[in-house]
C-alpha positions in Angstrom: 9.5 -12.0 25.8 6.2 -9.8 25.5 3.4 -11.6 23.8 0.5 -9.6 25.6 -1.1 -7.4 23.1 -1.7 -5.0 25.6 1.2 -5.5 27.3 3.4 -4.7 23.9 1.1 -1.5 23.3 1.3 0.0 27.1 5.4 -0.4 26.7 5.4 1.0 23.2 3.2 4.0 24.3 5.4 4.2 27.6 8.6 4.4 25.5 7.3 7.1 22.8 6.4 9.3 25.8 9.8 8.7 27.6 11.5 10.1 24.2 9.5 12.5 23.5 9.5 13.7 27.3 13.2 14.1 26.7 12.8 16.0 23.2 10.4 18.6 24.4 10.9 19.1 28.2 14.6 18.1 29.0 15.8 19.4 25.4 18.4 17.3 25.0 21.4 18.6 22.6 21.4 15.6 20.9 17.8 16.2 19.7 18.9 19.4 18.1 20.7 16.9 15.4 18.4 13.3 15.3 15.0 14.1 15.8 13.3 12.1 18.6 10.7 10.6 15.9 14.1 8.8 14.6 14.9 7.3 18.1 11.6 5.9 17.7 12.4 4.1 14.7 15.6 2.6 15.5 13.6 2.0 19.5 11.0 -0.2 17.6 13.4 -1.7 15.3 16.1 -3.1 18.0 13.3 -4.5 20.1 11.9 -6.4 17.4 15.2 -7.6 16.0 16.5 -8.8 20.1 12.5 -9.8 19.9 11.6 -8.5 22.8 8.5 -9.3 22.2 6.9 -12.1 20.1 4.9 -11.0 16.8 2.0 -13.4 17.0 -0.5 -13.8 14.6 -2.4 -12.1 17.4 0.5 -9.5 18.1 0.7 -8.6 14.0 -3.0 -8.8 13.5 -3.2 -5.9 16.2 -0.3 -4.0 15.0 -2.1 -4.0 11.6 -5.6 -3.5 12.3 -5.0 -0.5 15.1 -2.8 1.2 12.1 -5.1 0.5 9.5 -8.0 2.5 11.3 -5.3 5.8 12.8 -3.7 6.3 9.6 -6.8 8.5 7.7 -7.3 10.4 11.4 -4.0 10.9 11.5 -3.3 12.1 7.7 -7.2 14.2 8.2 -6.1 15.8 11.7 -2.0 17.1 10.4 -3.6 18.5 7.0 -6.3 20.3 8.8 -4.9 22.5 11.2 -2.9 24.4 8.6 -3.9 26.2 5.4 -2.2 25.0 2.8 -2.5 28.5 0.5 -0.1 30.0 3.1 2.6 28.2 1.8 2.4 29.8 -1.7 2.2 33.3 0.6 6.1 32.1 1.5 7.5 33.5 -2.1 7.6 32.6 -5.3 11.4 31.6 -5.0 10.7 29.1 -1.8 7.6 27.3 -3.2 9.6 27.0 -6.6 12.6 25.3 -5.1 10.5 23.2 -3.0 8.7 21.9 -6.0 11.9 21.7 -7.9 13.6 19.5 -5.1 10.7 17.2 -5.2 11.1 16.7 -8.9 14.7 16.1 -8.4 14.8 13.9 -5.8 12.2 11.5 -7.5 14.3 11.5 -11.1 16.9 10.3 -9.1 15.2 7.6 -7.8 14.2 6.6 -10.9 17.5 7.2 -12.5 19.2 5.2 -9.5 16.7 2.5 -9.9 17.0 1.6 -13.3 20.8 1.8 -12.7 21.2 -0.6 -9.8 17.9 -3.0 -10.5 20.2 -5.8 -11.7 21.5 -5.9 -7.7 18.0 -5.7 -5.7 15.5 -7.5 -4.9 12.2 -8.1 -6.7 10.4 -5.8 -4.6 13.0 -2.8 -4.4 10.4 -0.6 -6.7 7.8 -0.8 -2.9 11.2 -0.3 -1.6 12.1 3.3 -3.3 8.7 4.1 -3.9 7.8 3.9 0.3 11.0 5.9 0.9 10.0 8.4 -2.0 6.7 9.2 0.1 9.4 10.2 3.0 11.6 11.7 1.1 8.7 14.2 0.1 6.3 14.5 2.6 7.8 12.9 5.8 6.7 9.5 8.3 3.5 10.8 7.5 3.2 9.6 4.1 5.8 7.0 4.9 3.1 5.1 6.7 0.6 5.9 4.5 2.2 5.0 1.0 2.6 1.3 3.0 -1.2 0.9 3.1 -2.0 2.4 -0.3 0.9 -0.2 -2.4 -0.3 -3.0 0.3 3.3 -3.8 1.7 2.8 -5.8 4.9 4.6 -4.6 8.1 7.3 -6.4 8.9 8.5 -7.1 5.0 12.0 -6.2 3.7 11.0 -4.3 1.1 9.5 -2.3 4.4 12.5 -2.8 5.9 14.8 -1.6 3.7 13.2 1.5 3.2 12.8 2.2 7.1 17.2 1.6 7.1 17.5 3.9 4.4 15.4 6.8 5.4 16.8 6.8 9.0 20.6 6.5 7.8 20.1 8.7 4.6 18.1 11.4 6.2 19.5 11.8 9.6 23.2 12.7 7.0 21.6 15.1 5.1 20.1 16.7 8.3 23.6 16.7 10.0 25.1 18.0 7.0 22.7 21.0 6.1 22.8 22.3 10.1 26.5 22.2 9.3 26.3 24.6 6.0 24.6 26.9 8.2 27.9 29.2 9.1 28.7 29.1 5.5 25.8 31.4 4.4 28.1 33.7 3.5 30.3 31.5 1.2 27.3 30.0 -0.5 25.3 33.5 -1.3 28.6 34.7 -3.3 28.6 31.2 -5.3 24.7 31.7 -6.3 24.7 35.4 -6.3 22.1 35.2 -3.8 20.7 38.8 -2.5 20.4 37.5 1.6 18.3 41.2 1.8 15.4 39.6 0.0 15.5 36.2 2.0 16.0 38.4 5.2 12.8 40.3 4.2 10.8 37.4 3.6 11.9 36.2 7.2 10.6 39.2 8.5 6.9 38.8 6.9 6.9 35.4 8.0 7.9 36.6 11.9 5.1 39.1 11.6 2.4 36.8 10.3 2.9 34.2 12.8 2.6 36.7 15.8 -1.0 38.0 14.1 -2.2 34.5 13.5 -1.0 32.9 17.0 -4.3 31.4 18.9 -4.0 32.1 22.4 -7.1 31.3 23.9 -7.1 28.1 26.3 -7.3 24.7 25.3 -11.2 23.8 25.9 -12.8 20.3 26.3 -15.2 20.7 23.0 -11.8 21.3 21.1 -10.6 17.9 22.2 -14.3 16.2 21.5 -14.1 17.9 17.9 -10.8 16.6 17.1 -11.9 13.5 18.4 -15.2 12.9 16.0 -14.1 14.6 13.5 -11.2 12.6 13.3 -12.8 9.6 14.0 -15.9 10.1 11.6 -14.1 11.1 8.6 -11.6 7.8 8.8 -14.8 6.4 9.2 -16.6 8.0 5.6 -13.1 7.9 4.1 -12.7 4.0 4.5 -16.5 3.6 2.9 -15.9 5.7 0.3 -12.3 4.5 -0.9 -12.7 0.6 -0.4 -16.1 0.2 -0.9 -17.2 3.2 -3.6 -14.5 4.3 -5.2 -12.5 0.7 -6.0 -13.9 -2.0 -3.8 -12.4 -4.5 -5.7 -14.2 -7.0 -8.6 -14.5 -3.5 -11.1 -14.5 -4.8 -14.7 -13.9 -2.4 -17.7 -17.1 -1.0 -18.7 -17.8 0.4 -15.3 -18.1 4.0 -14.7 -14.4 5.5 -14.5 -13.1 2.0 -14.4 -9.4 3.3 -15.5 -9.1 6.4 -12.9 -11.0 3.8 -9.9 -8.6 0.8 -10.7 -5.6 3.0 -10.9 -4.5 3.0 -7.3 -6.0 0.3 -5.1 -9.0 0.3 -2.3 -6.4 1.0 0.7 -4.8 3.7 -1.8 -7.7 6.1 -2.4 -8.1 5.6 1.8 -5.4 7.1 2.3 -5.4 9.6 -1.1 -9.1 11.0 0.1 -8.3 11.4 3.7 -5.1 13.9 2.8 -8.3 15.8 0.4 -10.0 16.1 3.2 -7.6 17.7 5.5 -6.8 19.6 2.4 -10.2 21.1 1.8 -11.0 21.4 5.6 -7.7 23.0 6.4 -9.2 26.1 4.2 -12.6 26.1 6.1 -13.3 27.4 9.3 -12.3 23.8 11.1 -8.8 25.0 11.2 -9.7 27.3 13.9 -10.6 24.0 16.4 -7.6 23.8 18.5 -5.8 20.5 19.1 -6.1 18.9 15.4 -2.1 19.4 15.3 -1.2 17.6 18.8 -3.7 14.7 18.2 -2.5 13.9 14.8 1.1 14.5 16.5 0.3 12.0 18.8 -1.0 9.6 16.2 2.0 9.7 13.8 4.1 8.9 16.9 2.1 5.8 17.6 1.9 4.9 13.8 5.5 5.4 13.2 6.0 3.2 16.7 3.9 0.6 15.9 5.9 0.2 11.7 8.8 -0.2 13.6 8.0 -2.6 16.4 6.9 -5.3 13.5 10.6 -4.7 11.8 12.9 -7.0 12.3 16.7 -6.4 11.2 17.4 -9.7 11.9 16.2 -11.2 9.0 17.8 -9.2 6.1 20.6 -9.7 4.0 23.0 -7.0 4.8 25.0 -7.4 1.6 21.6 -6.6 0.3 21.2 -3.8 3.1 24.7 -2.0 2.1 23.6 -1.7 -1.7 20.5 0.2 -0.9 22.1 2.4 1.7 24.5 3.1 -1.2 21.5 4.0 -3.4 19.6 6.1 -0.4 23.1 8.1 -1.1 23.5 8.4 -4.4 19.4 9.7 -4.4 21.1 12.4 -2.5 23.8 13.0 -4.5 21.9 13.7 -7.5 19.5 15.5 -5.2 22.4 18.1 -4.3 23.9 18.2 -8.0 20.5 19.6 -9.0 20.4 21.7 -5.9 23.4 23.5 -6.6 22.3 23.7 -10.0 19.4 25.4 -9.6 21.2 27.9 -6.7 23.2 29.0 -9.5 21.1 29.7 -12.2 18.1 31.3 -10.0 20.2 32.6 -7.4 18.8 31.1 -4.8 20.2 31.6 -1.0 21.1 29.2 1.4 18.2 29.2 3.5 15.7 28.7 0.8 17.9 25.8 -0.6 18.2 24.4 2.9 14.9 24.6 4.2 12.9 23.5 0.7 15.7 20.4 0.5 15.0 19.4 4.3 11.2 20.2 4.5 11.4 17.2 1.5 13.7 14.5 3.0 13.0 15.4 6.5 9.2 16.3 6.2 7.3 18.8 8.9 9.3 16.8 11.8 13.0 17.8 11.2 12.0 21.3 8.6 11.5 23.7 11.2 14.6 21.8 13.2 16.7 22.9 10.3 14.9 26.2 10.0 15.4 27.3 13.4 18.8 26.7 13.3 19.8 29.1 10.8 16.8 31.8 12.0 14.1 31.4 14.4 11.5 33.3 12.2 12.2 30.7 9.3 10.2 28.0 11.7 6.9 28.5 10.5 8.3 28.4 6.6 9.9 25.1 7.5 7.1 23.7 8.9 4.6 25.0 6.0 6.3 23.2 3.4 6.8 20.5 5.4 2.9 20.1 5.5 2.8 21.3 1.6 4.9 17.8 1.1 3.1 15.6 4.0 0.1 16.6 1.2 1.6 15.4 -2.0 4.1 13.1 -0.6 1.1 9.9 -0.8 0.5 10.5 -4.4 3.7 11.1 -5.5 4.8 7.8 -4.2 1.6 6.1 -5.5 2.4 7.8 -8.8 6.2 6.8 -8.7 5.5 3.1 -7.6 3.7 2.9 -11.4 7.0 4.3 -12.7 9.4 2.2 -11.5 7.2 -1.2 -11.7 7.5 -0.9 -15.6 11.3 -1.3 -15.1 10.9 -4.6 -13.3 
């Protein structure tokens, strides 16, 4: 059993390299279906449910602390690479069902909540609302709607949420690659035109060749990344748990209702995603690197949420019921899906890649995209990003909902 802090982290960094070593170099098929960030998951989780290693006080304190200060670099360094007005260059149609899938999918968690709430747990709302954040932005948001409704690591409420993303999600990615060969089918249900889509793939194809940086990767891009990274998680932290709601705020302050409304840990978190935001629309976006350094993070994040859950201790009673809701999220999710293919006459691809950019997030998006057209890639991973942006508030926002149902 590992109780060496720095033992634990060497073998956890060791392991997220080996998969993604096989993900990216050796390309296994298997990768083409469950994305390397869920091996990940399910890696962490089965070590700390055979406890593999021991979480300490020490062990947890680190796991905490070291997650605590990457998260804002992390959520800064994703958001900043990419401009977010390019996704509403994608087409009115694509941005519309994205935004329409979001709404969908978070009505049905609160119309699935306030059916089942009799048969959860107490905390199911930090339950729904953490997998809400994935389920519109991607692990990104995952990890940082944790910190902003203070859930500790290892908690079943956590727990739960990890077991239905990873189950849930990895479906409904399996099941949209395996619409693809029915494009054909689906356009003559919606009365889809595919010439419009297939024009739209074409702009995207020709943008992304213009806009591709091909100089070589210098050493003041990687010092850049690095500060800038590092100093606004620094300014970020200051200003959101120590400004903006540092606790003790008594009505009669200035903007007590708007500083109180989401905690010290949630404006963190809420300010850093503004900041890669704003930044992504400056000339910072043209450093190159902030994508692979917050890639890296989110791996390491992601790996160090899982490695503090332990299946062992739930109730798996408990666990089948909110599988069974995970699915019926879905369900709704698709009713409304098909609904709005009809009436707007939406094609398959757009349906596909604005419902998977949602529950899969900028990870598995361009997955799905590239598997119905290579060109769609950059559309998947756009919105992708366009949900790892409002994916934290829209949890945060959520979590209010469903916590005047309890």
């Amino acid at each position: 059993m590992i109780t060496s802090v720095y033992s634990f982290f060497s073998l956890l960094v060791l392991f997220i390299t080996g998969v993604l070593y096989c993900e990216k170099k050796l390309k296994l098929k298997i990768f083409k279906v469950i994305p390397g960030l869920t091996f990940i998951y399910f890696g962490g989780m089965i070590g700390a449910s055979m406890h593999v290693w021991e979480l300490t006080p020490q062990l947890s304190s680190f796991i905490g602390s070291l997650k605590y200060y990457l998260l804002p670099m992390m959520l800064f360094l994703l958001l900043l690479k990419n401009d977010i007005r390019d996704v509403f260059k994608l087409g009115p149609k694509l941005t519309g069902s994205f935004l329409a899938v979001t709404s969908s999918i978070l009505i049905g968690f609160v119309i699935v909540f306030i059916a089942l709430k009799s048969r959860f747990e107490p905390e199911a709302w930090q339950s729904f609302s953490i997998l809400s954040s994935s389920w519109v932005g991607g692990s990104t948001n995952m990890a940082a709607a944790q910190q902003g409704l203070g859930v500790k690591d290892g908690s079943q409420a956590l727990t739960y949420a990890f077991l239905m993303d990873n189950i849930c999600a990895s479906f409904w990615l399996v099941l949209l690659i395996s619409f693809a060969p029915m494009r054909k089918k689906f356009n003559k249900f919606s009365g889809a035109n595919s010439e419009e889509v297939d024009r739209i793939i074409s702009h995207i194809h020709t943008n992304a060749a213009a806009n591709e940086d091909k100089r070589d990767y210098e050493f003041m891009d990687f010092m850049l990344t690095l500060g800038l990274g590092l100093g606004v998680a620094g300014i970020v932290m200051v200003l959101g748990k120590q400004v903006v709601n540092p606790g003790g705020l008594v009505e009669g302050d200035f903007l007590y209702g708007l500083r109180t409304f989401f905690s010290g840990s949630g404006w963190v978190v809420i300010l850093a995603t503004l900041f890669g935001i704003l930044g992504s629309t400056t000339p910072l976006k043209k450093i190159k690197g902030p994508d692979h350094m917050g890639s890296v993070l989110l791996y390491i994040v992601v790996g160090l949420i899982a490695t503090a859950t332990d299946f062992s201790t739930i109730d798996m009673g408990q666990a089948a019921i909110y599988i069974i809701a995970g699915f019926l999220v879905l369900a709704f999710h698709l009713i409304v899906l098909l609904a709005l293919a009809k009436i707007f006459k939406l094609d398959l691809y757009i349906c596909g890649i604005a419902s998977q950019a949602n529950i899969g997030g900028s990870v598995s998006a361009p997955i799905l995209a590239g598997t119905y057209d290579e060109a769609l890639i950059p559309a998947g991973l756009m919105m992708g990003i366009f949900g790892s942006a409002i994916g934290t508030v829209t949890a945060l926002m959520l979590a209010k909902v469903l916590m005047t149902f309890v």
